[in-house]
Each structure stands twice: as structure tokens, then as C-alpha cells.
TORSEZA-883481 format. One record per residue (C-alpha): residue number from 1; residue in three letters; chain; z, y, x. Coordinates in nm, 3 decimals. Layout:
(NUM; Ala; A; (Z; Y; X))
...
***
This chain:
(1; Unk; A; (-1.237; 10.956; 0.123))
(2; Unk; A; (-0.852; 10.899; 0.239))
(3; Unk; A; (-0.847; 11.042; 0.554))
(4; Unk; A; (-0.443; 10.961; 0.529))
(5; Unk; A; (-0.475; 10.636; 0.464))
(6; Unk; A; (-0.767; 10.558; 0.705))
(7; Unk; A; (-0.447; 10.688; 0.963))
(8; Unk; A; (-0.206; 10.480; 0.872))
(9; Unk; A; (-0.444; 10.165; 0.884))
(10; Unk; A; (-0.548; 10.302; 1.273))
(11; Unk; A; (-0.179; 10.366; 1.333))
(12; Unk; A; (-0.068; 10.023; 1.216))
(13; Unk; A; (-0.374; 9.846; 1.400))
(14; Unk; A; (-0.233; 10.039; 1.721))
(15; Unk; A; (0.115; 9.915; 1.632))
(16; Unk; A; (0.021; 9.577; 1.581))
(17; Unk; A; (-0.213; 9.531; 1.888))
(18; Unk; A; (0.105; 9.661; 2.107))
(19; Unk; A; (0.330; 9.438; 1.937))
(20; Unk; A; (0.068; 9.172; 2.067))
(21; Unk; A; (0.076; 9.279; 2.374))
(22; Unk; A; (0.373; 9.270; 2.397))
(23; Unk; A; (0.459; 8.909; 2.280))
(24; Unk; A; (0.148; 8.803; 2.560))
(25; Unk; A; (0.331; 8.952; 2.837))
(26; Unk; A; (0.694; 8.827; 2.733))
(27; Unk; A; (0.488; 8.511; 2.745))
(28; Unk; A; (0.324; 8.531; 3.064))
(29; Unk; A; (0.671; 8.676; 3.191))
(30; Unk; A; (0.864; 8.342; 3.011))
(31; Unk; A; (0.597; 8.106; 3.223))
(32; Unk; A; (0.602; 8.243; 3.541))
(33; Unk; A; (0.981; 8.244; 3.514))
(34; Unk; A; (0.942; 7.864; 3.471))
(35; Unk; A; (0.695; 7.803; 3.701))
(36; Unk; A; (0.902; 8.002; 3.960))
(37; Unk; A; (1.204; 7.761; 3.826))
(38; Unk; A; (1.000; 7.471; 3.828))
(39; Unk; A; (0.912; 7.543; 4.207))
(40; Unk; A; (1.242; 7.602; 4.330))
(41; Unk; A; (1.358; 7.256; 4.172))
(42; Unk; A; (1.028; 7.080; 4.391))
(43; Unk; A; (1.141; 6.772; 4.508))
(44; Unk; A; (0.957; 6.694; 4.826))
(45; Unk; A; (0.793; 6.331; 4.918))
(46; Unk; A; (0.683; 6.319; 5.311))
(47; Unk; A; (0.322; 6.193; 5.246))
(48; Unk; A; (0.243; 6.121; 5.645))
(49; Unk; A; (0.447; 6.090; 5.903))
(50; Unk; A; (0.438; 5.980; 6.276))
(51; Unk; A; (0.693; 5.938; 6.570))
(52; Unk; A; (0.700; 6.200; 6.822))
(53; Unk; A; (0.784; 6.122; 7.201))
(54; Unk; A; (0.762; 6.240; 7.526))
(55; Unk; A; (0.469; 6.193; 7.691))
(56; Unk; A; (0.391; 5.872; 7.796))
(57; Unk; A; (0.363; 5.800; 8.142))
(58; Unk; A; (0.221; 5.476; 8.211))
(59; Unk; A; (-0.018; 5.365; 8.461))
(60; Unk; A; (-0.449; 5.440; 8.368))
(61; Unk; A; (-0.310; 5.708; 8.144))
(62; Unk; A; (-0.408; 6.096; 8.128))
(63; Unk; A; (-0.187; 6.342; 8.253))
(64; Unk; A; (0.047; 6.572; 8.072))
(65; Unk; A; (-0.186; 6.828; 7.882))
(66; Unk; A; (-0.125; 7.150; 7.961))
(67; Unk; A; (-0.244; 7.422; 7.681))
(68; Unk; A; (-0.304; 7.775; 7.702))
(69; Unk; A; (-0.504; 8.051; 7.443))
(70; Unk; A; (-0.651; 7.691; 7.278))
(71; Unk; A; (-0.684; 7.609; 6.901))
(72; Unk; A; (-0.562; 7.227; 6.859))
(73; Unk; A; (-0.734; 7.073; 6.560))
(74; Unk; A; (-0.552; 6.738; 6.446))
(75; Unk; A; (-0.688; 6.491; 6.199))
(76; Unk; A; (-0.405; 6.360; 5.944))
(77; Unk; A; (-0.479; 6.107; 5.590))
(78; Unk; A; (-0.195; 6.144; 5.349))
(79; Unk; A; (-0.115; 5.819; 5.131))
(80; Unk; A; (-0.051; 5.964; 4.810))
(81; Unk; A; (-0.126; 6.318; 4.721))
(82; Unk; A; (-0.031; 6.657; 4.523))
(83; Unk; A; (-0.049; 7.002; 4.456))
(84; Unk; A; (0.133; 7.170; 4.688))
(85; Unk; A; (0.238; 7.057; 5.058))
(86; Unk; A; (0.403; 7.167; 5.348))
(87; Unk; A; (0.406; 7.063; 5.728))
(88; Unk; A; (0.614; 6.991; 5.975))
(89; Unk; A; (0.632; 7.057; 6.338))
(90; Unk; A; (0.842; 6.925; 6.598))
(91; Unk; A; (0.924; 7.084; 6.999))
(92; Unk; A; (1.149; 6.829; 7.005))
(93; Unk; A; (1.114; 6.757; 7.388))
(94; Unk; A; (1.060; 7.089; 7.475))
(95; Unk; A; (1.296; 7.288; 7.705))
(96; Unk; A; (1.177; 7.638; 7.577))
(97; Unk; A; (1.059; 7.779; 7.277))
(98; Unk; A; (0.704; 7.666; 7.166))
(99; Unk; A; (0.488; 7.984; 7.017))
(100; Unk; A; (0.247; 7.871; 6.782))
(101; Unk; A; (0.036; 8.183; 6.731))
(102; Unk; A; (-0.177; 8.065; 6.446))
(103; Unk; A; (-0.218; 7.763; 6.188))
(104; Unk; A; (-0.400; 7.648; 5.948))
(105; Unk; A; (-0.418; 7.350; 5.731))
(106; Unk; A; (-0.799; 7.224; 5.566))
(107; Unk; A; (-0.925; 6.920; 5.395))
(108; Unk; A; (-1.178; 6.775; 5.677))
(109; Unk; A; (-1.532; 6.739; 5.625))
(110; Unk; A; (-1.658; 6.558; 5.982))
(111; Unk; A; (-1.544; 6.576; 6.309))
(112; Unk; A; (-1.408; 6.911; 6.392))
(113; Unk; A; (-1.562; 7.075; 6.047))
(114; Unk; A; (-1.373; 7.157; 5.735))
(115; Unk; A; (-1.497; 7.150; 5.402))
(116; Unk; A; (-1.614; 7.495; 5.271))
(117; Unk; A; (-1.339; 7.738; 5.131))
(118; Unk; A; (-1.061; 7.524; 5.194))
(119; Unk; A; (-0.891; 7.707; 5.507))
(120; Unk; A; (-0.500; 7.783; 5.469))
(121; Unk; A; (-0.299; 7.963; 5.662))
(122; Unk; A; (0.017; 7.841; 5.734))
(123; Unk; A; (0.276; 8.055; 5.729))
(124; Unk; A; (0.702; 8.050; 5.807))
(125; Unk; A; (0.899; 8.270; 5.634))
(126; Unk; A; (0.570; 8.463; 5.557))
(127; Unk; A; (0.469; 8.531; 5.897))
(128; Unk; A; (0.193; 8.378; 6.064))
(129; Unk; A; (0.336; 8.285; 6.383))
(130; Unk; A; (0.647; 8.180; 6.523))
(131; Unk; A; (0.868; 8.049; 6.779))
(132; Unk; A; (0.993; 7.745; 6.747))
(133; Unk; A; (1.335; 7.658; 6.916))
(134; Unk; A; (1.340; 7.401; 7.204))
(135; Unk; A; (1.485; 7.067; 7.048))
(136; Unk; A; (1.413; 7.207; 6.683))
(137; Unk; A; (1.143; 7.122; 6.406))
(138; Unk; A; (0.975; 7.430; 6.183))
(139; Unk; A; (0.876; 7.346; 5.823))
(140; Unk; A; (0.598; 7.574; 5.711))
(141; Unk; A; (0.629; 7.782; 5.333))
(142; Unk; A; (0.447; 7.575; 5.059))
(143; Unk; A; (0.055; 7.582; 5.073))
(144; Unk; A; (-0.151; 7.533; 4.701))
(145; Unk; A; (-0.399; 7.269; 4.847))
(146; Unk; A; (-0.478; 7.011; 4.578))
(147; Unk; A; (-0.517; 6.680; 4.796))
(148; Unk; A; (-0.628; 6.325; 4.654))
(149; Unk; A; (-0.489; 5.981; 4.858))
(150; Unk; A; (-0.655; 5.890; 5.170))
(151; Unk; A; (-0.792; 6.237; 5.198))
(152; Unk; A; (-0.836; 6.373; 5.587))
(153; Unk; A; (-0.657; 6.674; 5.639))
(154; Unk; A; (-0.723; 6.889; 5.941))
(155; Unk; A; (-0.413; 7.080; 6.038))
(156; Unk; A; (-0.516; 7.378; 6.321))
(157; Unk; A; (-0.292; 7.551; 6.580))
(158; Unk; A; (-0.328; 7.818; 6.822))
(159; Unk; A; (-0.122; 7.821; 7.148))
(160; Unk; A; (-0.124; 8.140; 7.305))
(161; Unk; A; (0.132; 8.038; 7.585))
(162; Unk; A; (0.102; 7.799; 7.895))
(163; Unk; A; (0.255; 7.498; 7.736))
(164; Unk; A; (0.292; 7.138; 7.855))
(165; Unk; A; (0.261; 6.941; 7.545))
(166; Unk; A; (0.640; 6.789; 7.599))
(167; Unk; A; (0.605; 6.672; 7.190))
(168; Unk; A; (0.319; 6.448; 7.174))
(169; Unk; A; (0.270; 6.125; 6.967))
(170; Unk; A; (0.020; 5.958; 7.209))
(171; Unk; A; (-0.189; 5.683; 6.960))
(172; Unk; A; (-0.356; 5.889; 6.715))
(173; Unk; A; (-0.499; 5.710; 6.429))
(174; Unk; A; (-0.816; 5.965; 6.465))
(175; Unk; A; (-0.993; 6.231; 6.731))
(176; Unk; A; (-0.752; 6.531; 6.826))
(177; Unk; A; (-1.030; 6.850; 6.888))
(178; Unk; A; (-0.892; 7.124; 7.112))
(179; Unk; A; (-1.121; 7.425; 7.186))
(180; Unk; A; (-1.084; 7.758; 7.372))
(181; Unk; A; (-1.022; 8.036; 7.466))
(182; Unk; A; (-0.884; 8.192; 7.163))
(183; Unk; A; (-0.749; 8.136; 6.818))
(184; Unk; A; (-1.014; 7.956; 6.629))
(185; Unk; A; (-0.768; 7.840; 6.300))
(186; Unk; A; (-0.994; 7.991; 6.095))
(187; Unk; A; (-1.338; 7.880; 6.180))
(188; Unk; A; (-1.520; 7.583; 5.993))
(189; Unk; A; (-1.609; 7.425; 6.317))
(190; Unk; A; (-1.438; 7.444; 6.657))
(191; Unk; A; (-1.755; 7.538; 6.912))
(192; Unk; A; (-1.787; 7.312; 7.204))
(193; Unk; A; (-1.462; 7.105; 7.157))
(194; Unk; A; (-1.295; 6.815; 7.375))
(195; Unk; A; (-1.178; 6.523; 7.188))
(196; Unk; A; (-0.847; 6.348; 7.231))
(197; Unk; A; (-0.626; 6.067; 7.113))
(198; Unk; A; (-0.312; 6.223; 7.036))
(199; Unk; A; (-0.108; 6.459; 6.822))
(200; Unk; A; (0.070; 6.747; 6.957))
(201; Unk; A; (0.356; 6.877; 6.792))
(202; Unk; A; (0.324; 6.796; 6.455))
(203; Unk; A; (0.521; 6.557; 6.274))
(204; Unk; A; (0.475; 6.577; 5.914))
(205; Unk; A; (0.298; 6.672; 5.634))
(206; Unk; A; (0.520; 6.693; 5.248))
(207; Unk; A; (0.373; 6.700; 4.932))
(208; Unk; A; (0.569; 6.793; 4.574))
(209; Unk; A; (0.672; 6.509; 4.448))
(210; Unk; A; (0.434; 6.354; 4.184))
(211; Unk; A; (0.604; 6.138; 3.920))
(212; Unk; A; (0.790; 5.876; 4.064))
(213; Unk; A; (0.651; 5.935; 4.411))
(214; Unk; A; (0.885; 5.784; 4.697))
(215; Unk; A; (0.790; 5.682; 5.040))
(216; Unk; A; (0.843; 5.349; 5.273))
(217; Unk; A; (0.845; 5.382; 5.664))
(218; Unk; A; (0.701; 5.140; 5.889))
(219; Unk; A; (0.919; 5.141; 6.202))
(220; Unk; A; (0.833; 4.975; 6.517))
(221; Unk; A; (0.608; 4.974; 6.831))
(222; Unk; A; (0.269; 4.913; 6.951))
(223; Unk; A; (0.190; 4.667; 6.691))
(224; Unk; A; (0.306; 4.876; 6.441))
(225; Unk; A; (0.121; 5.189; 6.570))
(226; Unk; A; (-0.219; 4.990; 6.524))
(227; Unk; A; (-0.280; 4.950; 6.904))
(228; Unk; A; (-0.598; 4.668; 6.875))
(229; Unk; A; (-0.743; 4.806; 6.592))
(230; Unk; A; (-1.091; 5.049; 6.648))
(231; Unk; A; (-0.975; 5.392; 6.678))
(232; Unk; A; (-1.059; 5.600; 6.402))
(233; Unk; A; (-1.103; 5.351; 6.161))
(234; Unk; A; (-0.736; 5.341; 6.013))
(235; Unk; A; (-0.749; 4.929; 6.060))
(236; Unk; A; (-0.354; 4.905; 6.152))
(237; Unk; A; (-0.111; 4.729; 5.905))
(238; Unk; A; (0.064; 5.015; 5.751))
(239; Unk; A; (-0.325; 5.156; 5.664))
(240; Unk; A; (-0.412; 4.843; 5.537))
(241; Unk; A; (-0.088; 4.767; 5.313))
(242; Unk; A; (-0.108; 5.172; 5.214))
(243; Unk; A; (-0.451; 5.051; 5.057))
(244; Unk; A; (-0.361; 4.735; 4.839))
(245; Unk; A; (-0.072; 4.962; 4.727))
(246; Unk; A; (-0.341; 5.222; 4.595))
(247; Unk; A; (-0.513; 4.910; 4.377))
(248; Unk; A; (-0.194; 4.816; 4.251))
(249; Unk; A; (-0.090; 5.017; 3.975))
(250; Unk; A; (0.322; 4.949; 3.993))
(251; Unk; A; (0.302; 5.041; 4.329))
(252; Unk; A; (0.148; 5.338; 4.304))
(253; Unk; A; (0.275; 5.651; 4.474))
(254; Unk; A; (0.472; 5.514; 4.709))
(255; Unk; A; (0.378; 5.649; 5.099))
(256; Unk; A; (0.375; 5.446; 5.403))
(257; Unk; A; (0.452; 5.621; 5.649))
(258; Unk; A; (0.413; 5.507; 6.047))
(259; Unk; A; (0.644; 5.543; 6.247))
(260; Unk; A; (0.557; 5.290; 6.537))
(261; Unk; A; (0.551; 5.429; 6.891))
(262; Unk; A; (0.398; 5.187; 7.149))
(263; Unk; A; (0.587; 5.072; 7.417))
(264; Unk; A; (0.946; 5.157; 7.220))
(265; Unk; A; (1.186; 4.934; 7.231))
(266; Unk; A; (1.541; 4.909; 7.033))
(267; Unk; A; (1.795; 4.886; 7.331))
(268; Unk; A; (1.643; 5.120; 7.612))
(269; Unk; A; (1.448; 5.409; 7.653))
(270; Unk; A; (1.119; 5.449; 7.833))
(271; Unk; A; (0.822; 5.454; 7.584))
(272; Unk; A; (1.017; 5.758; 7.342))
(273; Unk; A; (1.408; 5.696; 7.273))
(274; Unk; A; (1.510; 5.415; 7.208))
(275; Unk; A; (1.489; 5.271; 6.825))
(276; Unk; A; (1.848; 5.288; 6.783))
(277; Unk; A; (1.826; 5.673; 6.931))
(278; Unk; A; (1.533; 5.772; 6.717))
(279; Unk; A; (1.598; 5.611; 6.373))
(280; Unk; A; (1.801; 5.897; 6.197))
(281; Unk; A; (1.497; 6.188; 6.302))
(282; Unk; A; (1.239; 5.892; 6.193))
(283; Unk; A; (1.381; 5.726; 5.918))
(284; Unk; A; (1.716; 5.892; 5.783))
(285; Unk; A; (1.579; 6.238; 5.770))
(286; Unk; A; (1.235; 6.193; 5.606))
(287; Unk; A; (1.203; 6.337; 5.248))
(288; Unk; A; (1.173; 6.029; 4.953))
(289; Unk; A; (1.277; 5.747; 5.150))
(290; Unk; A; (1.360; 5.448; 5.009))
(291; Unk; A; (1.257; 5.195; 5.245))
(292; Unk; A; (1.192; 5.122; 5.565))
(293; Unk; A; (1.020; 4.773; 5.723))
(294; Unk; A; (1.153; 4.747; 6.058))
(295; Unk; A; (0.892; 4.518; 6.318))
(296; Unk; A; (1.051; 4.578; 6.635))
(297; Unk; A; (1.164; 4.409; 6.934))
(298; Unk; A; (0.933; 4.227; 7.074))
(299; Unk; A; (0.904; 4.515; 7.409))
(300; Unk; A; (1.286; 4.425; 7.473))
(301; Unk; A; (1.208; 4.082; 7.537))
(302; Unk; A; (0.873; 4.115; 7.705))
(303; Unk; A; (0.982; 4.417; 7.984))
(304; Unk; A; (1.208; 4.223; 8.170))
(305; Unk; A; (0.945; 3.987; 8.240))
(306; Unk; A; (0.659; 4.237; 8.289))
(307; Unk; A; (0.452; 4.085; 8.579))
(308; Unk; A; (0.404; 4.350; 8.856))
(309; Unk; A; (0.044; 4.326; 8.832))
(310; Unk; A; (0.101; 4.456; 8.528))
(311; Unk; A; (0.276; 4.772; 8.618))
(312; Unk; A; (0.067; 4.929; 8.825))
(313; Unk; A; (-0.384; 4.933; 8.847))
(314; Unk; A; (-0.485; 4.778; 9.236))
(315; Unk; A; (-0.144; 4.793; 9.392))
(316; Unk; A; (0.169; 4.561; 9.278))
(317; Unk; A; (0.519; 4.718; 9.301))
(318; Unk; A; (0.771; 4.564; 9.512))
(319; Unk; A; (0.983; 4.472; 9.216))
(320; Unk; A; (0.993; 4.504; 8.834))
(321; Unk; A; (1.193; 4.848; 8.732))
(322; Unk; A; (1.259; 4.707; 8.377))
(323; Unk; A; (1.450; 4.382; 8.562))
(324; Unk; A; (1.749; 4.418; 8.495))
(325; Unk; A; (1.733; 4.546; 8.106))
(326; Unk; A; (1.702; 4.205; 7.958))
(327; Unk; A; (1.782; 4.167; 7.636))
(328; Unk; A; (1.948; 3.885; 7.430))
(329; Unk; A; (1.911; 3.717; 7.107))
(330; Unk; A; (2.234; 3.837; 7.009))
(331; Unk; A; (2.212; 4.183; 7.103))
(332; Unk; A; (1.889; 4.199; 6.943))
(333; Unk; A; (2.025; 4.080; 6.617))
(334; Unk; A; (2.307; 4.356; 6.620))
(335; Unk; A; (2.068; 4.661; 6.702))
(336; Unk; A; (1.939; 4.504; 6.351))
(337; Unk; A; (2.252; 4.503; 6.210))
(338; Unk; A; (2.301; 4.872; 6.313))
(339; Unk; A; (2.009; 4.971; 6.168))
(340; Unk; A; (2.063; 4.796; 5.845))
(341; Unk; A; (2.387; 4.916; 5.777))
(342; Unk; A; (2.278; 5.293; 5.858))
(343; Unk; A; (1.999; 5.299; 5.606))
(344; Unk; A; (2.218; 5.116; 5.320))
(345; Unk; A; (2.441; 5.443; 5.388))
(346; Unk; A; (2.157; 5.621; 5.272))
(347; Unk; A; (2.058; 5.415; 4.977))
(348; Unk; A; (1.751; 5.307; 5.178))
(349; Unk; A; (1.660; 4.917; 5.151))
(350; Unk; A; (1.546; 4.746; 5.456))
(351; Unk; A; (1.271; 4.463; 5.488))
(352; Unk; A; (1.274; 4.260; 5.860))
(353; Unk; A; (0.977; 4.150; 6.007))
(354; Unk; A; (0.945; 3.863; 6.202))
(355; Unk; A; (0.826; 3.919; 6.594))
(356; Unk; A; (0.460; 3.816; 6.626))
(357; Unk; A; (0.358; 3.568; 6.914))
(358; Unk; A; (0.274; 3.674; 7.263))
(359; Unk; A; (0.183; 3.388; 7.459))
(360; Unk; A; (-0.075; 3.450; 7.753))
(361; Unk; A; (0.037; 3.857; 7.722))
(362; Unk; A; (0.105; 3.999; 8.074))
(363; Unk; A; (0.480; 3.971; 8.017))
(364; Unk; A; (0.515; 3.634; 7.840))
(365; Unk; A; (0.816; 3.396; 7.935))
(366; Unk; A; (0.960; 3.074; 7.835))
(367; Unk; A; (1.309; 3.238; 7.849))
(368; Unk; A; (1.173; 3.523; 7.612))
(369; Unk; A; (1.008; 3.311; 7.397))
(370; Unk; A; (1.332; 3.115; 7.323))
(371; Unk; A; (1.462; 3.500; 7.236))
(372; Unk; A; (1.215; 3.546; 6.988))
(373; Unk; A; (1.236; 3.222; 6.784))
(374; Unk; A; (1.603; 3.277; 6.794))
(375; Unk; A; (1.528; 3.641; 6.609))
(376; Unk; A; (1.314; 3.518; 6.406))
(377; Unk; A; (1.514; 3.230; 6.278))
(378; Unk; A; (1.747; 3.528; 6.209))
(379; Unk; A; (1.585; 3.711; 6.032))
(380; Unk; A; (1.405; 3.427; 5.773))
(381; Unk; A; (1.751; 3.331; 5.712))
(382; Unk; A; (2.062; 3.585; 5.768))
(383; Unk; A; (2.036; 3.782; 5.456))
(384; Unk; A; (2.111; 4.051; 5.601))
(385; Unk; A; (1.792; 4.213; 5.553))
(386; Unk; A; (1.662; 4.340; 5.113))
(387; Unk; A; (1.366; 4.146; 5.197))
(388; Unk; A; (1.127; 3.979; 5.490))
(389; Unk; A; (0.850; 3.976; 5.590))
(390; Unk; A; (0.714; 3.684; 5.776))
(391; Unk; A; (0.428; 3.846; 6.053))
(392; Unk; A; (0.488; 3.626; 6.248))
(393; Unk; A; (0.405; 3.273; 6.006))
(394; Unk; A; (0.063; 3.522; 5.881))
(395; Unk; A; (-0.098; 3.549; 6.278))
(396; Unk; A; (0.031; 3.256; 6.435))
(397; Unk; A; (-0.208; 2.960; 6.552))
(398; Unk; A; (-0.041; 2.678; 6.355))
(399; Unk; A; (-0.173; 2.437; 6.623))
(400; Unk; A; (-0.009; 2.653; 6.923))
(401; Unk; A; (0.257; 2.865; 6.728))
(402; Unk; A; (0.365; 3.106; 7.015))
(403; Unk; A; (-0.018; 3.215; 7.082))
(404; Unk; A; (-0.210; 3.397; 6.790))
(405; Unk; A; (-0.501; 3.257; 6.589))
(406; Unk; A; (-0.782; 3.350; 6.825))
(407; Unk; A; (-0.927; 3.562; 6.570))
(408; Unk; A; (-0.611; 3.767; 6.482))
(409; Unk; A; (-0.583; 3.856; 6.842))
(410; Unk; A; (-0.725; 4.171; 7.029))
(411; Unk; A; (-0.793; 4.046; 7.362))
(412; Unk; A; (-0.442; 4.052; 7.524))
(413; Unk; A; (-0.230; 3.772; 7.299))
(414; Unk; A; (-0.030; 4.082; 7.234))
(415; Unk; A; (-0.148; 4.313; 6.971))
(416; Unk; A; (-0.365; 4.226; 6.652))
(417; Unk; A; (-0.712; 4.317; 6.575))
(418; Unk; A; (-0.804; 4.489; 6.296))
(419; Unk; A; (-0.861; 4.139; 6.119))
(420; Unk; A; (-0.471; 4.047; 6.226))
(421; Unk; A; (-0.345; 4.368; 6.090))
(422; Unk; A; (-0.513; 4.278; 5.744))
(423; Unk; A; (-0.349; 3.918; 5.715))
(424; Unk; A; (-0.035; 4.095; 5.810))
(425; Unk; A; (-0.085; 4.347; 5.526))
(426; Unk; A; (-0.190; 4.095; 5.338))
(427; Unk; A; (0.172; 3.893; 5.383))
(428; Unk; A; (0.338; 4.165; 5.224))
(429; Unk; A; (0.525; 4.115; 4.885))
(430; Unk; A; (0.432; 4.420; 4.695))
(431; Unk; A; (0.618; 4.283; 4.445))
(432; Unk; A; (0.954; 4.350; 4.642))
(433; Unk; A; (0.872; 4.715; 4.692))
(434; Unk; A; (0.980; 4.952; 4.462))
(435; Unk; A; (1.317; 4.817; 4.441))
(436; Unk; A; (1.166; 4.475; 4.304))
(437; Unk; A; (1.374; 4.149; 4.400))
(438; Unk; A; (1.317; 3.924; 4.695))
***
């Protein structure tokens, strides 16, 4: 036997197996290096959104909410999904820092419960709480959560601190669960929890940009916020549009994104800032915008006119407080034009809606009625909008065209039901999306 040569095979097998191993981890080295590349080129779509305000104040609704050492469970549904996300707080309102001691994002299974396994902490800068500035938003690091369309996400924080919730987006399209004492961001289900309609805080929620992914915002008020439709049930317009976009293969991965706020108006504060005041935080700012459908306007008209029963529950004011901020045709056609020619500066096409009817609402008028056909006309036939949509020709009665079709209508003459929402999806070009022609 060759004991020498029997050592040079086992040297050169030794050789050979490190130059193997090696090559394997100049390999694994070479794709991490462009994985960590690939990650720091993400380009980020916002994949829900909504409009934060102060709280509103109106009469028959809840006080302020005051938190302190609770765990606030909100209930978001992305319209197109990813691999990776990110969310987005606001204390926009506040006057001091907000401390969010804990949070958490999950996919939902029911209620306050998570699915199994699925818990993430969130984390900024990688620590797990922080303070977030008064006035500022906080974007949390990147989370690996793989997340399908139309999936419910539940997105946890703990509030350590006495905090009014100043940053609130009142109309939640599902329950808000808040449970205490303590930080509970990490259990499946929150124990004995009280449900609520609103989000606190939280603004939105970023995905990493699948192929051709972009994003369209639906900016408005009430009617746009899906006040009329059953809570819960995701039956407003922007919902219902977001789903015949899913079946629609050319239109796929494009977000709608809702940023209605009832009450708002375009000229004047008083239910959040005004449209004109809000529309670079709401619109402008938002990651993969490319369009925005603006339905707004139809609070400016009806305020001024706002019967006094209306303002108050058993007792009648003296005098309406929103009197004397009447609004005209004209100036409602040049907060338009404002808005228009601020999102063409960001390469952002804008669609115009037509103002839906109101007769028989609380604040109906003959003079505001005149406003609103005069908009309207405006809009059909300016061209000053990319495209338009005509809301108001898909609910109208077309025997009494200032009232709705009865069946379109919630109860008040004022907001949709769920059925109105879908014929106003339903009116919606998809074709012209996407950068498609009128």
C-alpha cells in the first residue's frame, strides 16, 4: 500500500473541500451584498392611508379620549401588498411629545386576535419605543411581513403616558380595541377590550414597491370617508373601486388610498384643516402617488345654511356659527384650480368629481343648490381636470335630479348607502387610471 499517495489524495480532498468553501461563502457574501443593495434602493408605495385631524367636536359625539398605560389595537386592509412594510405615525396635533412605549404590527385573525406567529415588533432606529415630536410623524424600520391585498392588519401600541388623543382620524373603516393597564403588543388577544370607531395616531402603512405598484388618493369628506355605509364592512367608494381594480388585470397594483375626512371642507376649517391646508401632508407627501380624485365641496355650500336644529340635540342655537362662511361658485372653482395646479407640480394627474345631490339634507338650500350645478357644470366641462368623474349623474333620481335615487340614499339625502357607493364605484373609468386617456 501507498501510504504517500493515500496523503496526497486526503490532502488534495482537504484542499479542494476548502476551496469549496470558500467559493460558497464568497457566494453567500456576493448575495447578501445585493440583497443589502437591493434594500437600500426599495422604492416605497403607501398601501393605506387615512387623514388625520383633530378631534372632532360635534354635537352626540364622544369626548376626547384620554389614554394612559393602554395597548391601542387598530384594524387596517392594505390594497395591494408586499414583502416588506413600514408604518407611519402622526402627533400631528399634539402640543408635546407623544411616547409610544411599545408596537407591534400582525395580520388579524378576528376581532382583537391575531393570527398565530405573526407578531412584529416595530421598531425606530432599532429601539422599541420612542418619542415622537409634537407636530412630527415617525416612520418605523422595515418589518419582513409577507401581506396579500385586502388582508387586515392589526397594528398595536402601548401608551404609557396620560395622553389626549389630539391625532385621531374619527370614521374608522373597522373596530379600534383598546385594553389596559399595561403593554399588551404582544399578546394574541387583548383581554376584556373596549371597542371604538377611530384611529389614533397612525397614518400609514408602506409596502416595497411591487412591480409597477403606484397609488391613487381619494380626497374629500364625509362621502368620501364612507359615512352611510355599515361599519366594518368596507362598503364606501374607494373600497368598492379598490375591488374592481383587483379583477382587472391592467389595473392591478395600483392603491386607493382614503383620504376623506367628514365634515372637511376646502375653504374653512372646522372638521380637520381645511382641504386647501391639508392637501400637501395628504396628497403631495404620500409615497407612489400618481393620482388623486378630488370629491369635495359639497360641506362649503351646505354649512352656511346648516339649520340650527341641526347644530345642536334638544336645544337650537341662537344663530348659525358657520353664517357668514358662505362660499361661491367661483371661489369653489379656484380652490380646484389650486389644487390642480399643485399636484401637476408633482407629476400627479387629477380626476374631479362631480358634487352629489343633497336635497331634503338638514342644510339644503335653493341658493346652494344653484352653487352646486354651477360646480358641476364646471367640472363636466372646464378641462381643467386629467379626467371626471360624474357622481353626481351615477346617484341622482333622474325624475328629481337634486334628491338621490331613494335607494342610493342612507337616510339623510346626504350620504350614500353602501348600494350608492357601489354605482359610484361603478362610474369610474378604470380605463383612465394608470395614465390611460380620458
Amino acid at each position: 500500500m501507498n501510504l504517500s499517495l493515500e496523503s496526497d489524495k486526503a490532502k488534495m480532498r482537504s484542499h479542494t473541500s476548502r476551496i469549496v468553501l470558500i467559493v460558497c461563502a464568497a457566494a453567500a457574501l456576493v448575495m447578501n451584498l445585493r440583497a443589502e443593495k437591493q434594500k437600500s434602493k426599495e422604492q416605497w408605495i403607501t398601501s393605506w392611508s387615512t387623514a388625520v385631524h383633530t378631534p372632532l367636536t360635534f354635537p352626540g359625539l364622544p369626548p376626547t379620549p384620554i389614554f394612559y398605560n393602554q395597548t391601542i389595537r387598530m384594524i387596517v386592509r392594505p390594497t395591494i401588498g408586499g414583502q416588506r412594510l413600514r408604518v407611519r405615525f402622526s402627533n400631528a396635533y399634539g402640543t408635546s411629545a407623544l411616547t409610544i412605549g411599545a408596537a407591534s404590527i400582525a395580520l388579524t385573525d378576528h376581532g382583537s386576535m391575531i393570527s398565530p406567529d405573526s407578531n412584529h415588533p416595530l421598531t425606530f432606529g432599532g429601539a422599541t419605543s420612542i418619542k415622537v415630536p409634537a407636530g412630527a410623524p415617525m416612520l418605523s424600520d422595515p418589518v419582513d411581513l409577507k401581506v396579500t391585498p385586502f388582508a387586515e392588519l392589526s397594528i398595536s401600541i402601548y401608551v404609557p403616558d396620560h395622553t389626549p388623543a389630539t391625532t385621531t382620524h374619527f370614521w374608522a373603516q373597522h373596530d379600534t380595541y383598546i385594553a389596559g393597564p399595561g403593554d399588551a403588543t404582544e399578546k394574541s388577544e387583548l383581554e376584556n377590550a373596549t371597542a371604538a370607531t377611530s384611529w389614533y395616531w397612525l397614518s400609514d402603512l408602506e409596502v416595497a414597491s411591487p412591480d409597477r405598484a403606484a397609488a391613487l388618493v381619494t380626497f374629500g369628506d364625509s362621502i368620501t370617508d364612507g359615512v352611510g355605509a355599515k361599519h366594518g364592512e368596507y362598503g364606501d367608494w374607494p373600497d368598492q373601486l379598490a375591488r374592481r381594480l383587483a379583477d382587472t388585470k391592467e389595473s392591478q397594483n395600483l392603491a386607493i388610498l382614503n383620504e376623506g375626512i367628514g365634515g372637511n371642507r376646502i375653504w374653512h376649517d372646522g372638521a380637520g384643516v381645511s382641504a386647501l391646508a391639508r392637501f400637501d401632508r395628504d396628497v403631495l407627501a404620500l409615497p407612489g402617488v400618481t393620482e388623486v380624485l378630488i370629491l369635495e365641496g359639497i360641506n362649503d355650500i351646505g354649512w352656511p345654511h346648516m339649520k340650527p336644529r341641526a347644530l345642536k340635540d334638544g336645544v337650537a342655537p341662537p344663530s348659525n356659527p358657520f353664517a357668514f362662511e358662505t362660499v361661491s361658485s367661483k371661489e369653489l372653482i379656484l380652490g380646484y384650480e389650486q389644487l390642480i395646479e399643485r399636484a401637476h407640480q408633482h407629476g400627479i394627474r387629477v380626476f374631479g368629481a362631480t358634487l352629489t345631490p343633497y336635497e331634503g339634507a338638514d342644510y339644503f338650500s335653493q341658493d346652494g343648490e344653484v352653487v352646486r350645478q354651477e360646480v358641476n357644470e364646471w367640472i363636466r366641462r372646464s378641462g381643467a381636470f386629467d379626467g371626471v368623474v360624474d357622481f353626481d349623474l351615477a346617484v341622482r333620481d333622474p325624475a328629481h335630479p337634486s334628491r338621490f335615487r331613494e335607494e342610493y340614499q342612507s337616510g339623510d339625502q346626504l350620504h350614500p348607502s353602501t348600494a350608492g357607493y357601489k354605482a359610484m364605484a361603478a362610474s369610474v373609468d378604470l380605463a383612465t387610471l394608470r395614465g390611460g386617456s380620458r
